[in-house]
DOPABA-709289 format. One record per residue: y, z, x of N, C-alpha, C in turn; residue number from 1; residue in one letter. Coordinates in Angstrom, 2 decimals. Each point is the difference from the previous one (the first is absolute). Example, Ala and Ser with C-alpha at 12.3 -4.5 7.8 and 13.67 -1.06 7.14 Angstrom:
BEGIN
<pt n_north="-5.69" n_up="7.80" n_east="13.19" ca_north="1.19" ca_up="0.00" ca_east="-0.89" c_north="1.20" c_up="0.00" c_east="0.90" resi="1" resn="a"/>
<pt n_north="1.05" n_up="-0.72" n_east="-0.35" ca_north="1.19" ca_up="0.06" ca_east="0.82" c_north="1.09" c_up="0.73" c_east="-0.77" resi="2" resn="s"/>
END
This chain:
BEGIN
<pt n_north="80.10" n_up="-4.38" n_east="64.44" ca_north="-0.85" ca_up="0.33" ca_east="1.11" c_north="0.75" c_up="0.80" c_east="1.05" resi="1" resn="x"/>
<pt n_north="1.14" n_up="-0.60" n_east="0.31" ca_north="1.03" ca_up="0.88" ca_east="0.88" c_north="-0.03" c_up="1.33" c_east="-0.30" resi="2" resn="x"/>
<pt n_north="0.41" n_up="0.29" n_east="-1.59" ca_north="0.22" ca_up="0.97" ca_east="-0.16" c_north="-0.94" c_up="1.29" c_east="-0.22" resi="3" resn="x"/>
<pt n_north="-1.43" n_up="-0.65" n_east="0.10" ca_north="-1.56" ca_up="0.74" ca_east="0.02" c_north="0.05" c_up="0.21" c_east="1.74" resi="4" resn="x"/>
<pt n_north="0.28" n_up="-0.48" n_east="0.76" ca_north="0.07" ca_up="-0.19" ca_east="1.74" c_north="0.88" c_up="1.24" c_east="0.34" resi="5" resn="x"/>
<pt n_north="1.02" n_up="0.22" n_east="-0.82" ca_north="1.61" ca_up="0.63" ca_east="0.56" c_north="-0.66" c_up="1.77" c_east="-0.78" resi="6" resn="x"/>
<pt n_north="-0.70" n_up="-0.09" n_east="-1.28" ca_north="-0.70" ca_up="1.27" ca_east="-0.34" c_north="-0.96" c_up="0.49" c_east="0.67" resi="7" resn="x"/>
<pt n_north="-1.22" n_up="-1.09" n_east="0.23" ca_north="-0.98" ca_up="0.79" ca_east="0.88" c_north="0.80" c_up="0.50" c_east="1.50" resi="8" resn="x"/>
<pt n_north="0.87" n_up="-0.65" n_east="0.38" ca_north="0.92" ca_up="0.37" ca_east="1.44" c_north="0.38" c_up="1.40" c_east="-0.37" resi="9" resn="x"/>
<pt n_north="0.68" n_up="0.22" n_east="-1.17" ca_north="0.56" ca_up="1.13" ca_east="-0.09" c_north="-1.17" c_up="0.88" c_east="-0.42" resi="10" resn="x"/>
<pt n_north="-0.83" n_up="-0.04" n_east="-0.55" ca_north="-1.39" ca_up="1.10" ca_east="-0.18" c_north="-0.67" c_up="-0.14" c_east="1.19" resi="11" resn="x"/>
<pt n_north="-0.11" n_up="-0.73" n_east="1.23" ca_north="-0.80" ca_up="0.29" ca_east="1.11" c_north="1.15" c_up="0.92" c_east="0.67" resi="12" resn="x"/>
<pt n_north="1.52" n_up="-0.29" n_east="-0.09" ca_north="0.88" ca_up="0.99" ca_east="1.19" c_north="0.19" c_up="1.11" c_east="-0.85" resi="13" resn="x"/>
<pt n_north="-0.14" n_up="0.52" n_east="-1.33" ca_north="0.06" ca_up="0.80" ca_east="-0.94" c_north="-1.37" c_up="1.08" c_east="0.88" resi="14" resn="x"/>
<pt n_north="-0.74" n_up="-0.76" n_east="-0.16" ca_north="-2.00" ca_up="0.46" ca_east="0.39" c_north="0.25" c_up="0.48" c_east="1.58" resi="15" resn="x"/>
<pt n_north="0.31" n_up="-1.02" n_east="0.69" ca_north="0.07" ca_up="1.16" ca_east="1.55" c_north="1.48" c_up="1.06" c_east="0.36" resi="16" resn="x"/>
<pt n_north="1.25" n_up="-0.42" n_east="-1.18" ca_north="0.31" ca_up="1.24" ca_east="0.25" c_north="-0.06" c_up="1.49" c_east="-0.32" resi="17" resn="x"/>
<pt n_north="-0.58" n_up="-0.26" n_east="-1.23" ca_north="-1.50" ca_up="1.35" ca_east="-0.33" c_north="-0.76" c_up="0.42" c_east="0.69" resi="18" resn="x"/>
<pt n_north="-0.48" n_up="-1.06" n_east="0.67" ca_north="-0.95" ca_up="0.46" ca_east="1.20" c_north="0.90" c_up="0.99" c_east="1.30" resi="19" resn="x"/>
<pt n_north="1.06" n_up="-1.29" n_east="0.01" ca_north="0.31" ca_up="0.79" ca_east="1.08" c_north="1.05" c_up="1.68" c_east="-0.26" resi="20" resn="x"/>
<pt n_north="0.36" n_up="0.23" n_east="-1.02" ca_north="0.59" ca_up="1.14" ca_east="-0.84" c_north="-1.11" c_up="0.80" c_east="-0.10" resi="21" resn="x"/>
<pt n_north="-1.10" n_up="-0.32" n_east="-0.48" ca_north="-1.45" ca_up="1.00" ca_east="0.07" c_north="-0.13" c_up="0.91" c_east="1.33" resi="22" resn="x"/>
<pt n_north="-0.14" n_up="-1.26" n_east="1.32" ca_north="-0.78" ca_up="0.69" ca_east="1.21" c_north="1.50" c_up="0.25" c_east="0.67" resi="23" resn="x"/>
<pt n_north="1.18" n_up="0.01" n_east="-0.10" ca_north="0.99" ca_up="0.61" ca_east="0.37" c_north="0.02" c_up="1.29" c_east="-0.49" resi="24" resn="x"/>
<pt n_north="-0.13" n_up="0.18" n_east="-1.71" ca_north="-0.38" ca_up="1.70" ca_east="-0.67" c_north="-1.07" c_up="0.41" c_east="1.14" resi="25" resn="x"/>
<pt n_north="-0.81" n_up="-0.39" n_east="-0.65" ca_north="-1.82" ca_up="0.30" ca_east="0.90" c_north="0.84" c_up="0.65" c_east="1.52" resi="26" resn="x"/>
<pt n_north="0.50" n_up="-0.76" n_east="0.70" ca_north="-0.03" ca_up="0.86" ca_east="1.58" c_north="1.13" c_up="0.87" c_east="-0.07" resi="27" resn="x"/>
<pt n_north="0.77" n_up="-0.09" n_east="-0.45" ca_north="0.80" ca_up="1.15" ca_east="-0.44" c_north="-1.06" c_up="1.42" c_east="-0.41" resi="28" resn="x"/>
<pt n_north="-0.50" n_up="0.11" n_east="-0.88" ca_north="-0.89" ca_up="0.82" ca_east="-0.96" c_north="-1.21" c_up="0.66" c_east="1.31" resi="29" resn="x"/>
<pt n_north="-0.65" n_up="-1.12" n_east="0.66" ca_north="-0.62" ca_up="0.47" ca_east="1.44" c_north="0.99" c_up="0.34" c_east="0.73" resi="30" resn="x"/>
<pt n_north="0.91" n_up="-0.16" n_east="0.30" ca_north="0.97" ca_up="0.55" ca_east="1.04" c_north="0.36" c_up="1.28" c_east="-0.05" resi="31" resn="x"/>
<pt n_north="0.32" n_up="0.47" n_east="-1.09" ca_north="0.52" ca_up="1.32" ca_east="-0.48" c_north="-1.56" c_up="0.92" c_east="-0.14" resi="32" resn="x"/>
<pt n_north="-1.30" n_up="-0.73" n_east="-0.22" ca_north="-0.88" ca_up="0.89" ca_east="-0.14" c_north="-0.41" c_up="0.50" c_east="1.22" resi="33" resn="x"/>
<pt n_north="-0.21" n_up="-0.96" n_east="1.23" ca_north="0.09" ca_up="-0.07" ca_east="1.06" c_north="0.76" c_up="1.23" c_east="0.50" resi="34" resn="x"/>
<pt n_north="0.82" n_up="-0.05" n_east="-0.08" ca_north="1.30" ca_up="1.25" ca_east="0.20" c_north="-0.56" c_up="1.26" c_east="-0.32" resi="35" resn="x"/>
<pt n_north="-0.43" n_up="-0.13" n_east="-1.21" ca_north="-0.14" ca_up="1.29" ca_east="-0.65" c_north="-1.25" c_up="0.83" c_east="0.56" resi="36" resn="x"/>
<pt n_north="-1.29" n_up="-0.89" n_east="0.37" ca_north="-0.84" ca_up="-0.09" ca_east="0.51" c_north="-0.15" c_up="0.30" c_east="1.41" resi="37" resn="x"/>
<pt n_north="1.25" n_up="-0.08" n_east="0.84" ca_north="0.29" ca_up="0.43" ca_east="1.31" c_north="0.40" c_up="1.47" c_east="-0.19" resi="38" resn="x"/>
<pt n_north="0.75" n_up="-0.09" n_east="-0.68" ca_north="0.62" ca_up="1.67" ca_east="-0.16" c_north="-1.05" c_up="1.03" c_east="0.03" resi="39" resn="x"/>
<pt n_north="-1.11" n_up="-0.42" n_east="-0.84" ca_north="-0.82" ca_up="1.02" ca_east="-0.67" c_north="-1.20" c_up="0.20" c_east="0.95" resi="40" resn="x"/>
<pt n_north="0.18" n_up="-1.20" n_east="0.87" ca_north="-0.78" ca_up="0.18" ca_east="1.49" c_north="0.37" c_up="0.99" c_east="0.69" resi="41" resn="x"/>
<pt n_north="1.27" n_up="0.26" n_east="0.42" ca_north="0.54" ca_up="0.04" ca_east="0.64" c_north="0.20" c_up="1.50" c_east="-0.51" resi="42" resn="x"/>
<pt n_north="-0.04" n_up="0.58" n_east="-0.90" ca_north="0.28" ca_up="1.32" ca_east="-0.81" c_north="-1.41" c_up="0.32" c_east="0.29" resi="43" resn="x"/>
<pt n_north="-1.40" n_up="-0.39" n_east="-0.53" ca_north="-1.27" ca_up="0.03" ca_east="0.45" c_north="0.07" c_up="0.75" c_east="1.81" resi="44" resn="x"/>
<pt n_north="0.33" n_up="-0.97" n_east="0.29" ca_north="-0.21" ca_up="0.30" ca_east="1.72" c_north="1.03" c_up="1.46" c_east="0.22" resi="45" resn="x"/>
<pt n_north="1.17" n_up="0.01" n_east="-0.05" ca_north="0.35" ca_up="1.09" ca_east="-0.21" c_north="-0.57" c_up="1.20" c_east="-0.42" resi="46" resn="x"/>
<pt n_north="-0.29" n_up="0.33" n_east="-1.07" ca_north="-1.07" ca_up="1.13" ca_east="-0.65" c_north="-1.69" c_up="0.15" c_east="0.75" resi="47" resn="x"/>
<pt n_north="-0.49" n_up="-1.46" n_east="0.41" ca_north="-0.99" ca_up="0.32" ca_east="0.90" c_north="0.36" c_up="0.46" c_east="1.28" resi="48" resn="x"/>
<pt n_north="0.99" n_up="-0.32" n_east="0.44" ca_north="0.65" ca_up="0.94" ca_east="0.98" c_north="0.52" c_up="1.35" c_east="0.08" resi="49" resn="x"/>
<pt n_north="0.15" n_up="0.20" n_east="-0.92" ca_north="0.33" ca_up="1.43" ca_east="-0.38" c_north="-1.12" c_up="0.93" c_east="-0.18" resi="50" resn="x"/>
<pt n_north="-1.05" n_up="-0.71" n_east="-0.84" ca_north="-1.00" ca_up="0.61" ca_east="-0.11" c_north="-1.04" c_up="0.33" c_east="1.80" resi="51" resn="x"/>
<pt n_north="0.08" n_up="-0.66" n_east="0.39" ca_north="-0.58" ca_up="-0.02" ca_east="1.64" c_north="0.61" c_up="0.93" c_east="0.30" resi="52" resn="x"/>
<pt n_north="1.03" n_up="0.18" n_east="0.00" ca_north="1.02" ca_up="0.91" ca_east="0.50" c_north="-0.29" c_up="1.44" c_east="-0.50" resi="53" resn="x"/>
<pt n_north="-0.64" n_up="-0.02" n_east="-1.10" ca_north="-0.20" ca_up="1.47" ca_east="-0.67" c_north="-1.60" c_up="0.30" c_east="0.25" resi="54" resn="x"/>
<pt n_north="-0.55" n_up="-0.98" n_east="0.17" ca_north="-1.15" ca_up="-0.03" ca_east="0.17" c_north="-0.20" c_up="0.71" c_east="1.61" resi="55" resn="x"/>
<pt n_north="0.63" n_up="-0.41" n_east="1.10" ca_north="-0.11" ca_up="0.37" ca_east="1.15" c_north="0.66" c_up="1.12" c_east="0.20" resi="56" resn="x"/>
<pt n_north="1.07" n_up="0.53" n_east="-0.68" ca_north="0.51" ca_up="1.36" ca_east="-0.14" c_north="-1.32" c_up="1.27" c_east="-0.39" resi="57" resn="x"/>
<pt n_north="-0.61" n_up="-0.60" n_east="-0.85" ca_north="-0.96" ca_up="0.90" ca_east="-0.71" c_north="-1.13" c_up="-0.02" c_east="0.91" resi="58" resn="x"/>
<pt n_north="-0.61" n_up="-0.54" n_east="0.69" ca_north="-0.59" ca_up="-0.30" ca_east="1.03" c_north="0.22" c_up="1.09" c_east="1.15" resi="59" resn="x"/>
<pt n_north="1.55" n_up="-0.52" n_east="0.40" ca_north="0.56" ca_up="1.27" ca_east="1.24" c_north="-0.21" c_up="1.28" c_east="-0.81" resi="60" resn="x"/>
<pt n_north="0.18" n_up="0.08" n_east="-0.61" ca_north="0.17" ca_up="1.73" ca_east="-1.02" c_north="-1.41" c_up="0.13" c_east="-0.14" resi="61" resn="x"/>
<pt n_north="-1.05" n_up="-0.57" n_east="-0.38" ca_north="-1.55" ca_up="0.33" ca_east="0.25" c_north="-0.52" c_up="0.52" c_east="1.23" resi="62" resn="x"/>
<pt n_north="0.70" n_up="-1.07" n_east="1.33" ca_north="-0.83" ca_up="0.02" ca_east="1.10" c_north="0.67" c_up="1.38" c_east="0.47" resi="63" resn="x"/>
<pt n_north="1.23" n_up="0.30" n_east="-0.37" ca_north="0.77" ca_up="1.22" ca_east="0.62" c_north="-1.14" c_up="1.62" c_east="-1.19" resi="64" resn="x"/>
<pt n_north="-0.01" n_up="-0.27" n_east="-1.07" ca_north="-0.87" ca_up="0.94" ca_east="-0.88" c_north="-1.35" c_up="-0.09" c_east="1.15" resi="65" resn="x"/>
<pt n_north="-0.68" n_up="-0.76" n_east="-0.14" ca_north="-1.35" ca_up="0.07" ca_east="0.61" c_north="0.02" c_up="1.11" c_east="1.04" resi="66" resn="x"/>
<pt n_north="1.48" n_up="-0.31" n_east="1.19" ca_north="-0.19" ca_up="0.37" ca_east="1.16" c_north="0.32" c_up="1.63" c_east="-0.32" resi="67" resn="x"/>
<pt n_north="0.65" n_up="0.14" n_east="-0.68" ca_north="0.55" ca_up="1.71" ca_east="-0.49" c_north="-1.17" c_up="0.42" c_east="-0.76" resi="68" resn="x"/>
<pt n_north="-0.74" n_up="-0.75" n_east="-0.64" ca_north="-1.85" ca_up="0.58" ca_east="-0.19" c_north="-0.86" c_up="0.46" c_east="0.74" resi="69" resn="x"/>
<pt n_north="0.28" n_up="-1.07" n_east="0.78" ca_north="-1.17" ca_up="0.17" ca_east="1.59" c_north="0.99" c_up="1.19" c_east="0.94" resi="70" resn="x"/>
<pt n_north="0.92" n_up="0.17" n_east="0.03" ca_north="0.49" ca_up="1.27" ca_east="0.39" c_north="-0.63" c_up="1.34" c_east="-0.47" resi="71" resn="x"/>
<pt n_north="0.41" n_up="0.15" n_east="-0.99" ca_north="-0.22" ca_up="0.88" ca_east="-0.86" c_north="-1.44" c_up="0.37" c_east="-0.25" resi="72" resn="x"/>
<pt n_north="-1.16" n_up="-0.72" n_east="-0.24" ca_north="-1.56" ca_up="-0.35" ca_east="0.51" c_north="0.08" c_up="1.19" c_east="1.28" resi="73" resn="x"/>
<pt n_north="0.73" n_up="-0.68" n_east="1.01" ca_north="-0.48" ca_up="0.33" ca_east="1.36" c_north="0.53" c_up="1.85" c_east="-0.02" resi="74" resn="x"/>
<pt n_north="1.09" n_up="-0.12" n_east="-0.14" ca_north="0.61" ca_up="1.71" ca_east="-0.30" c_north="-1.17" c_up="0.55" c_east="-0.90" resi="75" resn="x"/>
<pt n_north="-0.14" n_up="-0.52" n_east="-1.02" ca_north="-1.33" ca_up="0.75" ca_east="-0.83" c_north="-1.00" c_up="0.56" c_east="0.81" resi="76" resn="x"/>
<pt n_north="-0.97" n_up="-0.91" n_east="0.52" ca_north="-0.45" ca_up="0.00" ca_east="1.09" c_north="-0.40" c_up="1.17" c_east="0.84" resi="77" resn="x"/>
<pt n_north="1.38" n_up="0.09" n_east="0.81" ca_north="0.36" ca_up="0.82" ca_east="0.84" c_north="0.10" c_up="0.93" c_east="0.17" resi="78" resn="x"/>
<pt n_north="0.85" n_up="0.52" n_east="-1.69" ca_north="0.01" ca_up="1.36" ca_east="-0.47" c_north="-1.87" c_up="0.66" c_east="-0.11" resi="79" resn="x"/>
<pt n_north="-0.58" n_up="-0.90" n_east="-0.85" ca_north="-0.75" ca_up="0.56" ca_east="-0.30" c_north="-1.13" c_up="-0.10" c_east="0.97" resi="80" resn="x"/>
<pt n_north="0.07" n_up="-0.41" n_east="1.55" ca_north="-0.99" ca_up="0.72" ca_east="0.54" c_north="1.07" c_up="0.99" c_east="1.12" resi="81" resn="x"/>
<pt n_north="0.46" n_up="0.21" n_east="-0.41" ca_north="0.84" ca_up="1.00" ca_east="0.29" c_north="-0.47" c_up="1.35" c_east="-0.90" resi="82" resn="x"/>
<pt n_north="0.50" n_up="0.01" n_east="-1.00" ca_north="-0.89" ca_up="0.74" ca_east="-0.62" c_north="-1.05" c_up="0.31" c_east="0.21" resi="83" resn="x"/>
<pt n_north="-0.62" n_up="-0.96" n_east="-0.18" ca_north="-1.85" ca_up="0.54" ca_east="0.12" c_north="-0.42" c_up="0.22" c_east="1.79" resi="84" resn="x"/>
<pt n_north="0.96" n_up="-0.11" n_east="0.55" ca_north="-0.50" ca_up="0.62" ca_east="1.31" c_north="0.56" c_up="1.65" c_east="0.31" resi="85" resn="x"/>
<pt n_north="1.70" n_up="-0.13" n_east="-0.66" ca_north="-0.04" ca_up="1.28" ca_east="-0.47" c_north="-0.78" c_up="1.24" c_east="-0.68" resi="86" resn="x"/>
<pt n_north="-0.63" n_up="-0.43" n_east="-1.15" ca_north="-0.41" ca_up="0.76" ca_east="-0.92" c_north="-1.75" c_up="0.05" c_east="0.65" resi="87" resn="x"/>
<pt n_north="-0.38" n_up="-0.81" n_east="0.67" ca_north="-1.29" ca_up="-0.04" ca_east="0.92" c_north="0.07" c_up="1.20" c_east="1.35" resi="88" resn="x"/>
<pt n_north="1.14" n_up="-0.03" n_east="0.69" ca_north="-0.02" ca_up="0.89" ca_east="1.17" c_north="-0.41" c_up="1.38" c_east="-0.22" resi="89" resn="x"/>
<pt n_north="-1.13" n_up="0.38" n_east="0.92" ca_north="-0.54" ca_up="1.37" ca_east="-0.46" c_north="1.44" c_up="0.95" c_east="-0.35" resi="90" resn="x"/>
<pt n_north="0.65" n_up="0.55" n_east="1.62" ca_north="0.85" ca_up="0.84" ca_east="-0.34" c_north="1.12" c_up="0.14" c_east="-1.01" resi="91" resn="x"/>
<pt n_north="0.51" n_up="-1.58" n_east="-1.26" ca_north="0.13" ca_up="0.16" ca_east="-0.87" c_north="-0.57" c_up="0.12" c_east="-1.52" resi="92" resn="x"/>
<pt n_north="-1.80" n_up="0.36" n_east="0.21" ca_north="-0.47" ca_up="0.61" ca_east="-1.26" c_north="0.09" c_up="1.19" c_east="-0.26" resi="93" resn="x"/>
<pt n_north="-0.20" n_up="1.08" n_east="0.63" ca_north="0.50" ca_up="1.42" ca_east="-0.59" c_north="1.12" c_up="0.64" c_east="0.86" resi="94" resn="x"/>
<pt n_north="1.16" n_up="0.18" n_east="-0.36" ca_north="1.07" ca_up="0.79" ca_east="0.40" c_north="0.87" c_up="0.25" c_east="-1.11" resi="95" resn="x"/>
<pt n_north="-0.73" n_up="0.67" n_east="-0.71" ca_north="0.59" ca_up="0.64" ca_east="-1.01" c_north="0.48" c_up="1.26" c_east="0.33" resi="96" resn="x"/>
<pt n_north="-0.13" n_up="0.83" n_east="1.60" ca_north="0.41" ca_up="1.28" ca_east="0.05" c_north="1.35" c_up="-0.37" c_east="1.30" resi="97" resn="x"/>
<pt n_north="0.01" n_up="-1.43" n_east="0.49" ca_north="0.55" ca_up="-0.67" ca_east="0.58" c_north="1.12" c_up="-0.03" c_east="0.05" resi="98" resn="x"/>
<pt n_north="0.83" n_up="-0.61" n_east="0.39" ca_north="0.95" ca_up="-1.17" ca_east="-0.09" c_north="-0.39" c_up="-1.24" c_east="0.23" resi="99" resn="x"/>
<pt n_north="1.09" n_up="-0.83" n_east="-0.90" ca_north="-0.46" ca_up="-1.40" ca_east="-0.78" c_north="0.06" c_up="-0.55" c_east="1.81" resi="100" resn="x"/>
<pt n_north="-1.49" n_up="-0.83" n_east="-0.20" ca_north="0.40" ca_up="-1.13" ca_east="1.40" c_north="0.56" c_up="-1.23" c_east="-0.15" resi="101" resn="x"/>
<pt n_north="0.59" n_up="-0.20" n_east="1.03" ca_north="1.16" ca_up="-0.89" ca_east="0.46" c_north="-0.36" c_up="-1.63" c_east="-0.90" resi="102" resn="x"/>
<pt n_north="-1.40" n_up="-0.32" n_east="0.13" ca_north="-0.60" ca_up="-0.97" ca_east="-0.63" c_north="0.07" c_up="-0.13" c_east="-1.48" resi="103" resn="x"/>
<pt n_north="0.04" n_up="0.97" n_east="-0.55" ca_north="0.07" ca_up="0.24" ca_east="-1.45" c_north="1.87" c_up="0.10" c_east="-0.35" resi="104" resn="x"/>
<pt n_north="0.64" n_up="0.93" n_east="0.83" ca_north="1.46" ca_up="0.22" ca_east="-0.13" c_north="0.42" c_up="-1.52" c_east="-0.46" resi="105" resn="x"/>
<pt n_north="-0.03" n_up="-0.94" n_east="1.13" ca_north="0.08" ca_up="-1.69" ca_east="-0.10" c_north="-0.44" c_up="-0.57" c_east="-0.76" resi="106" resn="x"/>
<pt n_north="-1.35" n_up="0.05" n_east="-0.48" ca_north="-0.63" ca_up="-0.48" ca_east="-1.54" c_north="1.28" c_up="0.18" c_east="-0.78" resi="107" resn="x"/>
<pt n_north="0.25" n_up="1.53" n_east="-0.26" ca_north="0.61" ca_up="0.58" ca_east="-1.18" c_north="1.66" c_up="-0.54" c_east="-0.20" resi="108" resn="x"/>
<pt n_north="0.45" n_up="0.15" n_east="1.59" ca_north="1.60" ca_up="-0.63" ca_east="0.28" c_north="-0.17" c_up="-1.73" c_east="-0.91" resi="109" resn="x"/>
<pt n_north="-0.84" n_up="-0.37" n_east="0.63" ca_north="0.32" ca_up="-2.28" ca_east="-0.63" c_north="0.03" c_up="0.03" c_east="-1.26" resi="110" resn="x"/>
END
């Protein structure tokens, strides 16, 4: 009987130090995934940061395009009622026996 007492003793401390060899592996195994799992956060956030970063670059470079559009719009514009007030003024429709007027010279100079 002793010696059935002194076996099950040794298969119950056999049994929890498995157990406890198991969940010692086990948090080890989370520990390191844990880890790994931070990194890749942390690489994540980085690259979304980077990306913001390119994102708002491209942004400034749009809002700066737009404004060199709307320039350029407005010079359009300008020229061309320039033109058409030129090419409208009586004394520059016929002077073909002329000299060129000053209004047209300037058309022709831009």
């Amino acid at each position: 009987m002793l010696t059935q007492l002194i076996g099950a003793m040794l298969n119950v401390k056999t049994l929890i130090f498995a157990i406890i060899a198991f969940l010692v592996c086990r948090n080890a195994y989370l520990y390191f995934y844990n880890e790994r799992q931070a990194e890749e956060l942390q690489q994540l956030r980085q690259e979304t940061q980077l990306a913001i970063n390119r994102l708002d670059h491209f942004v400034e470079q749009q809002q700066q395009l737009n404004k060199a559009i709307e320039q350029l719009e407005q010079y359009k514009h300008e020229q061309q009622q320039q033109t058409e007030h030129t090419l409208n003024d009586e004394k520059n429709k016929n002077w073909s026996d002329q000299p060129v007027p000053s209004g047209v010279v300037e058309l022709l100079t831009k």
